[in-house]
mmCIF file of the N, C-alpha and C atoms, coordinates in Angstrom:
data_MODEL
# 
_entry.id   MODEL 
# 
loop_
_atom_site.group_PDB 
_atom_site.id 
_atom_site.type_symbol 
_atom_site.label_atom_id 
_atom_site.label_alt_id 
_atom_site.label_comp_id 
_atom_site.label_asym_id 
_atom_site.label_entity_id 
_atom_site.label_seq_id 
_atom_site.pdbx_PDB_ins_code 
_atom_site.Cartn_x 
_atom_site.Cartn_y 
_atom_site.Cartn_z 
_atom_site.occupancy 
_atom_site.B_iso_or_equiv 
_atom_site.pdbx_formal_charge 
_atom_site.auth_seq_id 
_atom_site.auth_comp_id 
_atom_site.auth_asym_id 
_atom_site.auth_atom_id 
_atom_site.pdbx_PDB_model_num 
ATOM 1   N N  . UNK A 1 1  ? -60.919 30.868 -49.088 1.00 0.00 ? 1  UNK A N  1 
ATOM 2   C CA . UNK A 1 1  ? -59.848 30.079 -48.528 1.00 0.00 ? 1  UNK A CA 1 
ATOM 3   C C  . UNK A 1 1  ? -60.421 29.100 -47.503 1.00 0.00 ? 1  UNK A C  1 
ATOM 4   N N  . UNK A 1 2  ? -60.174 27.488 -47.616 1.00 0.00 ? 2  UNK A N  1 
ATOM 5   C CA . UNK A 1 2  ? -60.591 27.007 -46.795 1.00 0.00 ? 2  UNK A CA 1 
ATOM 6   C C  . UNK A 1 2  ? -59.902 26.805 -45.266 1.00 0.00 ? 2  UNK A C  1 
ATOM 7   N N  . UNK A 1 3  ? -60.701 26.514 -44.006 1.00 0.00 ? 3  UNK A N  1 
ATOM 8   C CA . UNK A 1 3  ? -60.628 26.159 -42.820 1.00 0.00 ? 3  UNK A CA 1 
ATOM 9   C C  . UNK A 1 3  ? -59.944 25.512 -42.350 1.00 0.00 ? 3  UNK A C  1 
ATOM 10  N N  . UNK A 1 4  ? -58.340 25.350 -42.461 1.00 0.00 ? 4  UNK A N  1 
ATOM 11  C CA . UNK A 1 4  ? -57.622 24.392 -42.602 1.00 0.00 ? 4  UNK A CA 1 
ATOM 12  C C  . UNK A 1 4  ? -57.786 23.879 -41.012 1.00 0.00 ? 4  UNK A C  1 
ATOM 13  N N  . UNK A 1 5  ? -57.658 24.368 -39.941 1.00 0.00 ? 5  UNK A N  1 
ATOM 14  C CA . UNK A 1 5  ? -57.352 24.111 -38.520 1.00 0.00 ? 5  UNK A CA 1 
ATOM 15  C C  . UNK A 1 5  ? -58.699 23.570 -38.117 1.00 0.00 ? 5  UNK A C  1 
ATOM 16  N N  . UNK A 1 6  ? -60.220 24.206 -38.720 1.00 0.00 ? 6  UNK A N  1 
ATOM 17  C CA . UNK A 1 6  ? -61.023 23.979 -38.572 1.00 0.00 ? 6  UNK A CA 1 
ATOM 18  C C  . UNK A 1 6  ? -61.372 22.451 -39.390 1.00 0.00 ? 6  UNK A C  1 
ATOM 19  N N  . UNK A 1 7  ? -61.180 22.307 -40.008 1.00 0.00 ? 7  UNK A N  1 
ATOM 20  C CA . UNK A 1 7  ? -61.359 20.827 -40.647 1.00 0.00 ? 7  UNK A CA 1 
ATOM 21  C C  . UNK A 1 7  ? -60.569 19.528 -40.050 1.00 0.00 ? 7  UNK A C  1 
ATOM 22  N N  . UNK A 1 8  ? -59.060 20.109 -39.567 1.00 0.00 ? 8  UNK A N  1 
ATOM 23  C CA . UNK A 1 8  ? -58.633 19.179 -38.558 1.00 0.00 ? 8  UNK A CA 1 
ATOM 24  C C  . UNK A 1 8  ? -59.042 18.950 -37.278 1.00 0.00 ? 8  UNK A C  1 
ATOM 25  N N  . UNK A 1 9  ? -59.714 20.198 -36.888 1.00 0.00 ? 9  UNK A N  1 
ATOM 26  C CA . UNK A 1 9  ? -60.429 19.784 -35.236 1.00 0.00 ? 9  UNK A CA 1 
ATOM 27  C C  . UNK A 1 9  ? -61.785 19.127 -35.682 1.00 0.00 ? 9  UNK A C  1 
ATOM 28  N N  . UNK A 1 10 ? -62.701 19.253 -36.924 1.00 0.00 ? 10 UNK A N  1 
ATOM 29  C CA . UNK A 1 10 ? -63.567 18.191 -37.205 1.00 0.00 ? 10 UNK A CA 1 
ATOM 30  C C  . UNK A 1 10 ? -63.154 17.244 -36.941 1.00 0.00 ? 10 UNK A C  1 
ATOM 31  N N  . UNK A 1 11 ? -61.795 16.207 -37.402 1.00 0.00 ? 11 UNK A N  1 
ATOM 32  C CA . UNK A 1 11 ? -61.671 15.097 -37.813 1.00 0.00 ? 11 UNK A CA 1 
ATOM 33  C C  . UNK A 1 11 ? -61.380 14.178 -36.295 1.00 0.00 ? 11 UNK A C  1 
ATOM 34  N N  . UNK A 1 12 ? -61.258 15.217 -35.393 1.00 0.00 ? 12 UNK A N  1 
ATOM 35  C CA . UNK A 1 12 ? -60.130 14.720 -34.022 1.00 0.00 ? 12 UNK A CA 1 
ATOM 36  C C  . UNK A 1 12 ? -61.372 14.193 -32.908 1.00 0.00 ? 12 UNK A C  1 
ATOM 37  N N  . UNK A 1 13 ? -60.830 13.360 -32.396 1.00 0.00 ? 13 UNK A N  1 
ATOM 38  C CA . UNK A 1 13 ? -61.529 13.196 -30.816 1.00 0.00 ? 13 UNK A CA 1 
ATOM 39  C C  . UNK A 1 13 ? -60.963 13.783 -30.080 1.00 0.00 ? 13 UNK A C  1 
ATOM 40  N N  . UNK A 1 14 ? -62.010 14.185 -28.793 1.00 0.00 ? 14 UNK A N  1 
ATOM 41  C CA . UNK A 1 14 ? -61.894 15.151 -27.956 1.00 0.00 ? 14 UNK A CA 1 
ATOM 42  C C  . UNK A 1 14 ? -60.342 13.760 -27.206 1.00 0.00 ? 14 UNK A C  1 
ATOM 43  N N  . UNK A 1 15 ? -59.346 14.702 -26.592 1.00 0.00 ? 15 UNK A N  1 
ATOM 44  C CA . UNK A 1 15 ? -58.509 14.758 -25.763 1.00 0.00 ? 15 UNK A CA 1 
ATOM 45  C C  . UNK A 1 15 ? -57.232 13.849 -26.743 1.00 0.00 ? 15 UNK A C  1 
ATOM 46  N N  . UNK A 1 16 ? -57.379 13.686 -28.577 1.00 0.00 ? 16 UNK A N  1 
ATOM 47  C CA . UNK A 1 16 ? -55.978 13.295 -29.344 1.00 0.00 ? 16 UNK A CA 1 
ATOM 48  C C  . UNK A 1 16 ? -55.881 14.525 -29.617 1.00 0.00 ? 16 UNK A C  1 
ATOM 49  N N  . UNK A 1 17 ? -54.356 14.560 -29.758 1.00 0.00 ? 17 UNK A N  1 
ATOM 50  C CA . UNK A 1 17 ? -53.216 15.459 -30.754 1.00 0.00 ? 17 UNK A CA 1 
ATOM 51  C C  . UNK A 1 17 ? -53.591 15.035 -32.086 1.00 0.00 ? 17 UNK A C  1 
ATOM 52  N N  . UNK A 1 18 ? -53.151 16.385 -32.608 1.00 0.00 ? 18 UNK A N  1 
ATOM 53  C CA . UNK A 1 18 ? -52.947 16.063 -34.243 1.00 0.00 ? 18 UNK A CA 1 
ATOM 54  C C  . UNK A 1 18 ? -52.247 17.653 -35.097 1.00 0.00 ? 18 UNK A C  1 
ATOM 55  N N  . UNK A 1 19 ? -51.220 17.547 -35.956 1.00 0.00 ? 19 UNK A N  1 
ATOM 56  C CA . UNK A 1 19 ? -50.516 18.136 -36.412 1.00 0.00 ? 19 UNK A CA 1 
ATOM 57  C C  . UNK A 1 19 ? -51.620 18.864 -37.737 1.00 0.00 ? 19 UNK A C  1 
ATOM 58  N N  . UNK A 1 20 ? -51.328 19.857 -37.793 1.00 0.00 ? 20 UNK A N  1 
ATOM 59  C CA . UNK A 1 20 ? -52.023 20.878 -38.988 1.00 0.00 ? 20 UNK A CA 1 
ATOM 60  C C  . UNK A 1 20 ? -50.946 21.273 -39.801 1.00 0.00 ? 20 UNK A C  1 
ATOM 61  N N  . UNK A 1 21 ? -50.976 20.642 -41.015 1.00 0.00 ? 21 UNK A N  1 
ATOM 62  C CA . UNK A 1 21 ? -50.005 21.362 -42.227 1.00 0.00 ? 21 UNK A CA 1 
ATOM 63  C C  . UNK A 1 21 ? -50.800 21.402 -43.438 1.00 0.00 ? 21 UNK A C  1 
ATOM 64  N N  . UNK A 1 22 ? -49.668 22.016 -43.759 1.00 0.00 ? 22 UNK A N  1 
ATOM 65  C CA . UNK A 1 22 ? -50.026 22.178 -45.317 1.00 0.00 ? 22 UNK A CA 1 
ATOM 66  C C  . UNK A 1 22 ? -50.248 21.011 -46.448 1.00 0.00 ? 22 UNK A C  1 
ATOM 67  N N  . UNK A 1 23 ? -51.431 21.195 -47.049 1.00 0.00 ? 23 UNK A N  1 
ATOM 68  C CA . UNK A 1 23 ? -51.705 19.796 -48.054 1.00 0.00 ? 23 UNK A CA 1 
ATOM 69  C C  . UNK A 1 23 ? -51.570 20.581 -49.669 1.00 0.00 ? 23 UNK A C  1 
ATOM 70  N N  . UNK A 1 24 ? -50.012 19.868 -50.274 1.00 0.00 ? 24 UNK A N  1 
ATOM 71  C CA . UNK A 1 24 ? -49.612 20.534 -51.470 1.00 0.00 ? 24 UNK A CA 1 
ATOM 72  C C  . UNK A 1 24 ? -51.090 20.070 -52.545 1.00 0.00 ? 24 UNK A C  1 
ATOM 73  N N  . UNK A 1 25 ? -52.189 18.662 -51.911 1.00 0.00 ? 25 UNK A N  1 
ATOM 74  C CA . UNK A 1 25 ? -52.725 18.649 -53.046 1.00 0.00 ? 25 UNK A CA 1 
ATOM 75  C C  . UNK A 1 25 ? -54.232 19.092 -52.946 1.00 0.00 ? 25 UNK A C  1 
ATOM 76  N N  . UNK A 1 26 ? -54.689 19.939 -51.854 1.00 0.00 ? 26 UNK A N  1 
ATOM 77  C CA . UNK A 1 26 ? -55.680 21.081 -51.601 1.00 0.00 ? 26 UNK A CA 1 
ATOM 78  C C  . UNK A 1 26 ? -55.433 21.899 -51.938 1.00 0.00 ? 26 UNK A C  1 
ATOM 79  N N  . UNK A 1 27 ? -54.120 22.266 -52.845 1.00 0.00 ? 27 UNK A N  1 
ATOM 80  C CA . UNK A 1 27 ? -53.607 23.657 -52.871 1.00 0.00 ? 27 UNK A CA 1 
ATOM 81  C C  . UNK A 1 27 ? -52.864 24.526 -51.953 1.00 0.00 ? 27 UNK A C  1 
ATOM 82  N N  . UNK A 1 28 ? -52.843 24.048 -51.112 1.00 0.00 ? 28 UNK A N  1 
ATOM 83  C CA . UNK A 1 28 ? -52.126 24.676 -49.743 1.00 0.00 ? 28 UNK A CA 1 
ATOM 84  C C  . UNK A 1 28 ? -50.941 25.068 -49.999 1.00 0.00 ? 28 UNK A C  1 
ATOM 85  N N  . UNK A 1 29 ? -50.190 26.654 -49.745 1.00 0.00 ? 29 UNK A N  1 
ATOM 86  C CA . UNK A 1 29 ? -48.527 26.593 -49.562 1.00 0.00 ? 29 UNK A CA 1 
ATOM 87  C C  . UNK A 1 29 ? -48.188 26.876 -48.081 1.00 0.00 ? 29 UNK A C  1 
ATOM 88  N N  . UNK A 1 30 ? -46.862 27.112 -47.730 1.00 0.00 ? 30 UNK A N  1 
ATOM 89  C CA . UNK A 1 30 ? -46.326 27.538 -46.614 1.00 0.00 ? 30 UNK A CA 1 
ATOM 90  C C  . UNK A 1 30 ? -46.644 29.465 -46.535 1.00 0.00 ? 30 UNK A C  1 
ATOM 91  N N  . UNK A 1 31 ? -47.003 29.667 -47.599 1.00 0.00 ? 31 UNK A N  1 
ATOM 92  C CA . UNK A 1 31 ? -47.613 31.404 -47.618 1.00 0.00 ? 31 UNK A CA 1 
ATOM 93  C C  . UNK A 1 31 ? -48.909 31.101 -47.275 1.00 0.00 ? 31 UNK A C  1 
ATOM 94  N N  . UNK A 1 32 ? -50.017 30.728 -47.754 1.00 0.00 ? 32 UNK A N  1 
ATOM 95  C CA . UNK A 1 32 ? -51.062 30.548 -47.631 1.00 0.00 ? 32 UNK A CA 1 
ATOM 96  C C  . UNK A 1 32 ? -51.442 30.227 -46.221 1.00 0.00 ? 32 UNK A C  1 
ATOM 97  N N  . UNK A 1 33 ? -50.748 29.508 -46.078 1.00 0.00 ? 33 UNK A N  1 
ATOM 98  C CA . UNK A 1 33 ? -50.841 28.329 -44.957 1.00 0.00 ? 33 UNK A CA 1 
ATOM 99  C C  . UNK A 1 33 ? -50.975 29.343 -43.222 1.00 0.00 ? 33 UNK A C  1 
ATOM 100 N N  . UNK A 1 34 ? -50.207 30.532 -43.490 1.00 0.00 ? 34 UNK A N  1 
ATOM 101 C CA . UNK A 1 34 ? -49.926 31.224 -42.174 1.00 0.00 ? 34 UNK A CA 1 
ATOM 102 C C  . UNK A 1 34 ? -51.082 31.765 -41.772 1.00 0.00 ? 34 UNK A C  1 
ATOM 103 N N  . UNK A 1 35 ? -51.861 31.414 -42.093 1.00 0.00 ? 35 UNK A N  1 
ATOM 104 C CA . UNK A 1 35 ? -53.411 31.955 -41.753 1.00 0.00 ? 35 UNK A CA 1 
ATOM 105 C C  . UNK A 1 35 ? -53.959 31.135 -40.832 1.00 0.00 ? 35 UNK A C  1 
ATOM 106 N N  . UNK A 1 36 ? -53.590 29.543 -41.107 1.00 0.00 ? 36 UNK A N  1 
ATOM 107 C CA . UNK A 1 36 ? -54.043 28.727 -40.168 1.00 0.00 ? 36 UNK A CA 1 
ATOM 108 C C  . UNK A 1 36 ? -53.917 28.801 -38.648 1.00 0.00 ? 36 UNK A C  1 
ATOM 109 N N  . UNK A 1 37 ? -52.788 29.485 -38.739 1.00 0.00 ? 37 UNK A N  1 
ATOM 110 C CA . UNK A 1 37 ? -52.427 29.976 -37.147 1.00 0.00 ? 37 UNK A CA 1 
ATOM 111 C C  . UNK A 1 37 ? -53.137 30.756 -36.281 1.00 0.00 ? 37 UNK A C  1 
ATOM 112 N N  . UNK A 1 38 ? -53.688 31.857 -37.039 1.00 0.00 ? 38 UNK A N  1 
ATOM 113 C CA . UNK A 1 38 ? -54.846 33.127 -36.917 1.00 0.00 ? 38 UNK A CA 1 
ATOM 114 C C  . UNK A 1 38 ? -55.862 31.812 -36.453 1.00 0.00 ? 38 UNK A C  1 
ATOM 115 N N  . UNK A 1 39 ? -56.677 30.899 -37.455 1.00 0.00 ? 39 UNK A N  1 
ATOM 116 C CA . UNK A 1 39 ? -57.850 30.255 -37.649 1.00 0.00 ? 39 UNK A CA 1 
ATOM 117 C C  . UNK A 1 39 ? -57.506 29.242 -36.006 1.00 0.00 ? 39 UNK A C  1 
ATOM 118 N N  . UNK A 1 40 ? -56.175 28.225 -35.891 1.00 0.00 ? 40 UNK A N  1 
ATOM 119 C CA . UNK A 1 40 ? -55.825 27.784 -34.339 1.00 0.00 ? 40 UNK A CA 1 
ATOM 120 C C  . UNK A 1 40 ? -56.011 28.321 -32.759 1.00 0.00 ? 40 UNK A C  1 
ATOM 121 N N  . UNK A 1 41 ? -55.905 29.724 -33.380 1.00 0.00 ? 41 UNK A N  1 
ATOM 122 C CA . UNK A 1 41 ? -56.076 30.949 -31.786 1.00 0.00 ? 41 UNK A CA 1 
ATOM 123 C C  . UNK A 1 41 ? -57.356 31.040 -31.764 1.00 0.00 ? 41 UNK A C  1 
ATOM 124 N N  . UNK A 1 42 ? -57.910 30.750 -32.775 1.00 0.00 ? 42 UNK A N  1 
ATOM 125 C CA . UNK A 1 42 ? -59.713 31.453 -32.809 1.00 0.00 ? 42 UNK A CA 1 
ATOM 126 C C  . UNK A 1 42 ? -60.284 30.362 -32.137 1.00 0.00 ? 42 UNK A C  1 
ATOM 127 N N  . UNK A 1 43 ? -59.911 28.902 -32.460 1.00 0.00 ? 43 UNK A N  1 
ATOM 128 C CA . UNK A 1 43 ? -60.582 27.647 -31.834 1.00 0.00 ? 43 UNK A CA 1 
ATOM 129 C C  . UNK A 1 43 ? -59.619 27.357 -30.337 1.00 0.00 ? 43 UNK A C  1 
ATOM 130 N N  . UNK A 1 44 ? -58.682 27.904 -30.023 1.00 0.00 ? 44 UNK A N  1 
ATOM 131 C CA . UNK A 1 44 ? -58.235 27.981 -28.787 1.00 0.00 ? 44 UNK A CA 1 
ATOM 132 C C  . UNK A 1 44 ? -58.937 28.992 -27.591 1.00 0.00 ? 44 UNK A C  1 
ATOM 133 N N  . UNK A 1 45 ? -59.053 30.269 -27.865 1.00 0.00 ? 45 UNK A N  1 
ATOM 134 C CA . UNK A 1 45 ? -59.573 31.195 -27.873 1.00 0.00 ? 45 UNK A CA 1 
ATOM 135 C C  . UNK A 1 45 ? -61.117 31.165 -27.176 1.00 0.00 ? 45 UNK A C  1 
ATOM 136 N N  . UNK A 1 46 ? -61.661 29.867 -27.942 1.00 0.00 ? 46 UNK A N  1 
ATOM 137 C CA . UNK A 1 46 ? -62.979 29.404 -27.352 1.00 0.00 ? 46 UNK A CA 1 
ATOM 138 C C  . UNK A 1 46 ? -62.994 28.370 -26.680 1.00 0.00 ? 46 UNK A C  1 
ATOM 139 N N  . UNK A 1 47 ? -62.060 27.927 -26.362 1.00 0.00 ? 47 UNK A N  1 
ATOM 140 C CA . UNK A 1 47 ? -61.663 26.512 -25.665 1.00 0.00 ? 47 UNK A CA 1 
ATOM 141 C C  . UNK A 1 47 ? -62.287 25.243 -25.982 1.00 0.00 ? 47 UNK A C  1 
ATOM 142 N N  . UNK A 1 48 ? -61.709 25.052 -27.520 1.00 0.00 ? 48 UNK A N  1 
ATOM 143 C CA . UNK A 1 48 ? -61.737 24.018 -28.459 1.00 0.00 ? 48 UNK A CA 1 
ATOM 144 C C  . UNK A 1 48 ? -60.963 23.277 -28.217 1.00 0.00 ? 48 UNK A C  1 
ATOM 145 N N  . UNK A 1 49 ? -59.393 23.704 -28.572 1.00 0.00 ? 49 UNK A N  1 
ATOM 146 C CA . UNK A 1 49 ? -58.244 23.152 -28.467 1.00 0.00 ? 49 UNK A CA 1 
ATOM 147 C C  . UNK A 1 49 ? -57.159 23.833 -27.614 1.00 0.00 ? 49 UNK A C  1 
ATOM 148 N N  . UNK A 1 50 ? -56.061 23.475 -27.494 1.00 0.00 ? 50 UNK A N  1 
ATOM 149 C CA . UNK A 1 50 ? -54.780 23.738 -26.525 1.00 0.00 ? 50 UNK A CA 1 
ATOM 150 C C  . UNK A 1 50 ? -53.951 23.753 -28.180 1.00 0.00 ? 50 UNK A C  1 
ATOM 151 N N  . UNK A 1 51 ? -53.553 24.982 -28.301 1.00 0.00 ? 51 UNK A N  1 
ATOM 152 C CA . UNK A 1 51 ? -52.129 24.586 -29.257 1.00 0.00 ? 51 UNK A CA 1 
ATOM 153 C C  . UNK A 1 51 ? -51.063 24.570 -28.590 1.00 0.00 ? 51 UNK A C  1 
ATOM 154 N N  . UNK A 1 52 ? -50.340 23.079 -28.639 1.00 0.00 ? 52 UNK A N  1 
ATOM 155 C CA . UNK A 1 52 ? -49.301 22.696 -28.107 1.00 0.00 ? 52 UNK A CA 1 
ATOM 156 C C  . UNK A 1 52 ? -47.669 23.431 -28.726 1.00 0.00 ? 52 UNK A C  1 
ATOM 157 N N  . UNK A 1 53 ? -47.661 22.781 -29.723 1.00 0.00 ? 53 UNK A N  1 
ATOM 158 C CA . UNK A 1 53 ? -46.335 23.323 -30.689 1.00 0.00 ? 53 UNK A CA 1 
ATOM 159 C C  . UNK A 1 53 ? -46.877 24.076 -32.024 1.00 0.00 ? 53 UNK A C  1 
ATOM 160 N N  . UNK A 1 54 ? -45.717 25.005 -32.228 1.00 0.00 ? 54 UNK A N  1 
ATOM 161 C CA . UNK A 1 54 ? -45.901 25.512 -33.620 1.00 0.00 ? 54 UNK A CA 1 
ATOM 162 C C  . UNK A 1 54 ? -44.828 25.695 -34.350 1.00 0.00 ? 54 UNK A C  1 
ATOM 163 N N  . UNK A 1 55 ? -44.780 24.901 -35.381 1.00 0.00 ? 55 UNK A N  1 
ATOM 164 C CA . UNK A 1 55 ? -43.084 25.023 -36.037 1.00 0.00 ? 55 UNK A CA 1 
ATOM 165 C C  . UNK A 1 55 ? -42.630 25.839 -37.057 1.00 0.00 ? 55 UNK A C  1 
ATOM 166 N N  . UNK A 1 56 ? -41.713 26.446 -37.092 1.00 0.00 ? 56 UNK A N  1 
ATOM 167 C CA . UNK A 1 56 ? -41.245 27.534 -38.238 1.00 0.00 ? 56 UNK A CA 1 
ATOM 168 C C  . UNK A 1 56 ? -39.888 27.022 -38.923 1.00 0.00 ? 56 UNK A C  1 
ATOM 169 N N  . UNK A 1 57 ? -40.447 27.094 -40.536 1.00 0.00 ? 57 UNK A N  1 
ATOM 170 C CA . UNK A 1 57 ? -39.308 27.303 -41.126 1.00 0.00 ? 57 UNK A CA 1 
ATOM 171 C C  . UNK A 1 57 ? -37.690 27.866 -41.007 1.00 0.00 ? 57 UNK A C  1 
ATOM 172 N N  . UNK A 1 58 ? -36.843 27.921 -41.592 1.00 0.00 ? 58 UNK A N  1 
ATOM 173 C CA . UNK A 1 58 ? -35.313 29.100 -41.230 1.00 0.00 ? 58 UNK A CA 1 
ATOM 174 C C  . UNK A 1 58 ? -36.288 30.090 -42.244 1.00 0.00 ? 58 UNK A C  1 
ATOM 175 N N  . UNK A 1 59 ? -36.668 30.407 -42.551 1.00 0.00 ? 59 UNK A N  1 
ATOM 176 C CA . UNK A 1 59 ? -37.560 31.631 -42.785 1.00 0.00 ? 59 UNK A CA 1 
ATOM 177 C C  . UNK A 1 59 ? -38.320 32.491 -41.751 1.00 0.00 ? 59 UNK A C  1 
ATOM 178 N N  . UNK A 1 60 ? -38.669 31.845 -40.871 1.00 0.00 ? 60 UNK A N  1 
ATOM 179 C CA . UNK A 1 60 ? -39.738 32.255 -40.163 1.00 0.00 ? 60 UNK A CA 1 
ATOM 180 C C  . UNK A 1 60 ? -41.477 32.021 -40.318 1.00 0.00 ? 60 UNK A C  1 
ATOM 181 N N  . UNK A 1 61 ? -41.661 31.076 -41.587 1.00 0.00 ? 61 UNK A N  1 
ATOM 182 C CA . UNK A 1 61 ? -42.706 31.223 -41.223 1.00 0.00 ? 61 UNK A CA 1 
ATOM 183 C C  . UNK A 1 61 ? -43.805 29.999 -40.656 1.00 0.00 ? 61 UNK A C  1 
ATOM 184 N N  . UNK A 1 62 ? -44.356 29.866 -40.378 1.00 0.00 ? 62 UNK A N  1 
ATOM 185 C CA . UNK A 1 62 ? -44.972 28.854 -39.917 1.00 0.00 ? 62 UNK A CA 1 
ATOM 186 C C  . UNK A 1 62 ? -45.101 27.415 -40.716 1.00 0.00 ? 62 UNK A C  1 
ATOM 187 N N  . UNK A 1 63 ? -44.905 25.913 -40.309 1.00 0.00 ? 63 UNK A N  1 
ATOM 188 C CA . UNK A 1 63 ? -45.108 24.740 -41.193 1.00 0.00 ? 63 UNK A CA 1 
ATOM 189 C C  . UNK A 1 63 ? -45.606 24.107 -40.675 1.00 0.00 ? 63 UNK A C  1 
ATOM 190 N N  . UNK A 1 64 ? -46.179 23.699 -39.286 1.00 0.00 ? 64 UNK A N  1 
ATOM 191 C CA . UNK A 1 64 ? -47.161 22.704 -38.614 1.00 0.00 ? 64 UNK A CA 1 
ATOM 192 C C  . UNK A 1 64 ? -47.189 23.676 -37.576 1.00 0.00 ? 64 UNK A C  1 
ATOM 193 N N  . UNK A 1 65 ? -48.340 23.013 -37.062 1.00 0.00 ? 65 UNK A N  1 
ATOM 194 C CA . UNK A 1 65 ? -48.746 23.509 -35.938 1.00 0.00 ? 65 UNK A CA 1 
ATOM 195 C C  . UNK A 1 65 ? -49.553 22.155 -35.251 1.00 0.00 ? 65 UNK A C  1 
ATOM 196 N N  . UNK A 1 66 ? -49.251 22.022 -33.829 1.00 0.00 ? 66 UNK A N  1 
ATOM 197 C CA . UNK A 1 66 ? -49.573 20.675 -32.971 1.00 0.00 ? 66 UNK A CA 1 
ATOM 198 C C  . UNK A 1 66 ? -50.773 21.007 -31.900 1.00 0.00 ? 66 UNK A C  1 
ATOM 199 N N  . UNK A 1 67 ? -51.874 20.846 -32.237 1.00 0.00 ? 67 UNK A N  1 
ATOM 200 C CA . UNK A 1 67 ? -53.112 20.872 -31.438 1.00 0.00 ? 67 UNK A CA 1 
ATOM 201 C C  . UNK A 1 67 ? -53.349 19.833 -30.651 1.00 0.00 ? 67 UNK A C  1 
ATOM 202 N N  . UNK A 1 68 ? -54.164 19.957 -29.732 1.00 0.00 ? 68 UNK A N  1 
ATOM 203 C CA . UNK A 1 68 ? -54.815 19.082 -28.463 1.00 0.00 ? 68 UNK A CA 1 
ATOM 204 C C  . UNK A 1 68 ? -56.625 19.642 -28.443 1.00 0.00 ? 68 UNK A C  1 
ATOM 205 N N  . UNK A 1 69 ? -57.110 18.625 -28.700 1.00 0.00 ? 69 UNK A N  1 
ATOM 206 C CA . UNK A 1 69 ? -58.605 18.373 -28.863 1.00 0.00 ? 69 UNK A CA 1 
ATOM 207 C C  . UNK A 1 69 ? -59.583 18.844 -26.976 1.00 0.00 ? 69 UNK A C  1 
ATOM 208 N N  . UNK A 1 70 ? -60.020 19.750 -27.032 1.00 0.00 ? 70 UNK A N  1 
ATOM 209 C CA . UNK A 1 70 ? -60.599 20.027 -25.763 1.00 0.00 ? 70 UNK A CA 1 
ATOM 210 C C  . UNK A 1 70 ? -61.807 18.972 -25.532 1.00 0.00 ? 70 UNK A C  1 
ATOM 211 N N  . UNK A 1 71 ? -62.490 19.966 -26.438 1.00 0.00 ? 71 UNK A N  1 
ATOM 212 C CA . UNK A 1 71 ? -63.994 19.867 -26.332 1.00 0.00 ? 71 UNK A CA 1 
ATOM 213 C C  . UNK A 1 71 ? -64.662 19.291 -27.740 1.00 0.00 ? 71 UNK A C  1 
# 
């Protein structure tokens, strides 16, 4: 399974926002996808990023999530 949170903090400069979702044409679903959240705490965790927002479906489960670029 790829690095989804991790491939968006590749792409970012240190101190932009940028939203992490699901890409229907990587294969990505909104099931799959709830992992990215796990993978967001891990690069927060080390003080990569600040996760700002995280948005949930009327399901509950996760559909973006809004990062801030540390380091």
């Amino acid at each position: 399974m790829r690095d989804i949170a991790h491939e968006v903090y590749e792409k970012m400069k240190v101190g932009s926002t940028a939203w992490i979702r699901p890409v229907a044409a990587k294969g990505d679903t909104i099931e799959n996808f709830q992992i990215a959240h796990e993978q967001a705490r891990q690069l927060a965790d080390e003080g990569l990023i600040n996760i700002a927002t995280v948005k949930r479906s009327e399901d509950g489960l996760i559909d973006a999530i809004r990062i801030l670029k540390l380091a």
